[in-house]
N, C-alpha and C positions, 0 to 999 in steps of 0.2 A: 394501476391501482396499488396500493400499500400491499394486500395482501400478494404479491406476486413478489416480494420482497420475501426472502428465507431469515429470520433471525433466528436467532444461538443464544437466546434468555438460557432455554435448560436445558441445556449441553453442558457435560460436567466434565468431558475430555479427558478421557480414561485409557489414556494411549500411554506410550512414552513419552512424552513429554515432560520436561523438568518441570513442577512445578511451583516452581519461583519463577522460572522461565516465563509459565503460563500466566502468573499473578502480575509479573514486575511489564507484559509486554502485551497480553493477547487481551487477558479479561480486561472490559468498559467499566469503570465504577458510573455512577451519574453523575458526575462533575468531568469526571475525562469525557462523559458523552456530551453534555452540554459545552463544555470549553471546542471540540471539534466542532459540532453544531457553528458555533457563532465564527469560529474558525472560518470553514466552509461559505458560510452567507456572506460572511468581507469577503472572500475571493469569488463571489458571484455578481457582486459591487464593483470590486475590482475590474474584475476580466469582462466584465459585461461592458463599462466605460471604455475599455482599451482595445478589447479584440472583438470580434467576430468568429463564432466556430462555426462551421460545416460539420456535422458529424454523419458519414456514408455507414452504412450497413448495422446501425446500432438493432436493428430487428432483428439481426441474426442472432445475440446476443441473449441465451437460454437464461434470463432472469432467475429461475426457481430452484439452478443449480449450481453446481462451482464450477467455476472456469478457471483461466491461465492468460491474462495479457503480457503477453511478451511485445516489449516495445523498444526503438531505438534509444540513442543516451544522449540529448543535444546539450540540456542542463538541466541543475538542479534544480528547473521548474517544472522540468515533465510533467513528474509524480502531480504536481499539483495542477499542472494543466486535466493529465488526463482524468483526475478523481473532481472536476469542475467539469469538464463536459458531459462524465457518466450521471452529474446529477448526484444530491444528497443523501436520497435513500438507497441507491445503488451500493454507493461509496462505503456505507458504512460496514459491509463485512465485505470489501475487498483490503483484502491486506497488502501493502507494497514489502517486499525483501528488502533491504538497506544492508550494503558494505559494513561488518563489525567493524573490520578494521579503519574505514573512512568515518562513521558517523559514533559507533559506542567504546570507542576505545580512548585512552587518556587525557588531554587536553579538550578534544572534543562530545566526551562523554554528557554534558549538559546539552552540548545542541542535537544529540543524538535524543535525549532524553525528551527535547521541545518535538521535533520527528515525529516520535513515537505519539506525543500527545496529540498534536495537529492535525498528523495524518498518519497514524497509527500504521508506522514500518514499523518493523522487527529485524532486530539483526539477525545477519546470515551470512556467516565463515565461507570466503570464497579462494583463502589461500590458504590453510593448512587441511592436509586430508582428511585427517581425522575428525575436526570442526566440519567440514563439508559435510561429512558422512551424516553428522548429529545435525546440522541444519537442511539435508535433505531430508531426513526422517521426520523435523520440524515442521515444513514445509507439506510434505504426503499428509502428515496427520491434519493440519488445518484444513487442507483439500476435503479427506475425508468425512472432516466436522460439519464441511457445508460452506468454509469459508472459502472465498475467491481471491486469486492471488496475484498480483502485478510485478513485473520481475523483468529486468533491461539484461537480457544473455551479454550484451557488449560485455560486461564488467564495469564500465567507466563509462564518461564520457567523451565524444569525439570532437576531437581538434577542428576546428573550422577552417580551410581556406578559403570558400567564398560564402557569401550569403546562403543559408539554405532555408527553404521552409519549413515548417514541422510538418511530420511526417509519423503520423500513425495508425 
């Protein structure tokens, strides 16, 4: 049912967090909600025409509070496979972590930015210390907001030698 879904309407986020940080990445205007929305529905178009998902042990899964998927890294379709199996109201306050340095940094800053819009990652400093420190503080305080976080420990993605199946 809807109401077993937690939203963050009036959560005003009173942590540390930057906030431009919080304006430019975390807060949904209603066009960013609507643009993910339609988003979402083609890759249930999509992925419904092309795959079939299994999903084991989703009732384990505390709907009303925040969690932590930690998942392997095959490719850049994960993110969106797994925010397509959890279903649309789920997805909307799981947050994914995104590489700064891969997705919001210089040349690629525009596709970092579509990211953010689509399926609302946030970037997250995974190589210099200091950055780490302030995106793990980033990362706590979401938790504590109620929102739910999706996050590949690998760092990257792994190399293939043979065929493998997804695995989550």
């Amino acid at each position: 049912s809807r109401k077993q879904f937690q939203t963050h309407k009036n959560r005003k986020g009173g942590g540390k967090m930057d906030a431009q940080f919080r304006q430019r990445y975390v807060r949904r205007t209603h066009l960013k909600k609507k643009i993910a929305r339609t988003f979402h529905s083609f890759l249930e178009w999509f992925f419904g025409c092309l795959v079939k998902f299994e999903v084991l042990g989703a009732r384990n899964i505390l709907w009303g509070r925040a969690f932590i998927i930690a998942s392997n890294h095959r490719s850049h379709a994960d993110t969106v496979v797994i925010k397509r199996v959890l279903g649309r109201e789920a997805t909307e306050n799981i947050i994914p972590l995104a590489a700064r340095d891969y997705f919001f940094t210089s040349w690629r800053r525009p596709f970092g930015y579509l990211v953010n819009l689509f399926l609302r990652a946030i970037p997250f400093e995974r190589l210099r210390a200091k950055g780490l420190k302030k995106s793990l503080g980033e990362a706590a305080e979401l938790l504590q907001e109620g929102y739910s976080l999706l996050i590949f420990p690998e760092g990257g993605r792994q190399k293939r030698k043979k065929k493998l199946c997804l695995s989550y």
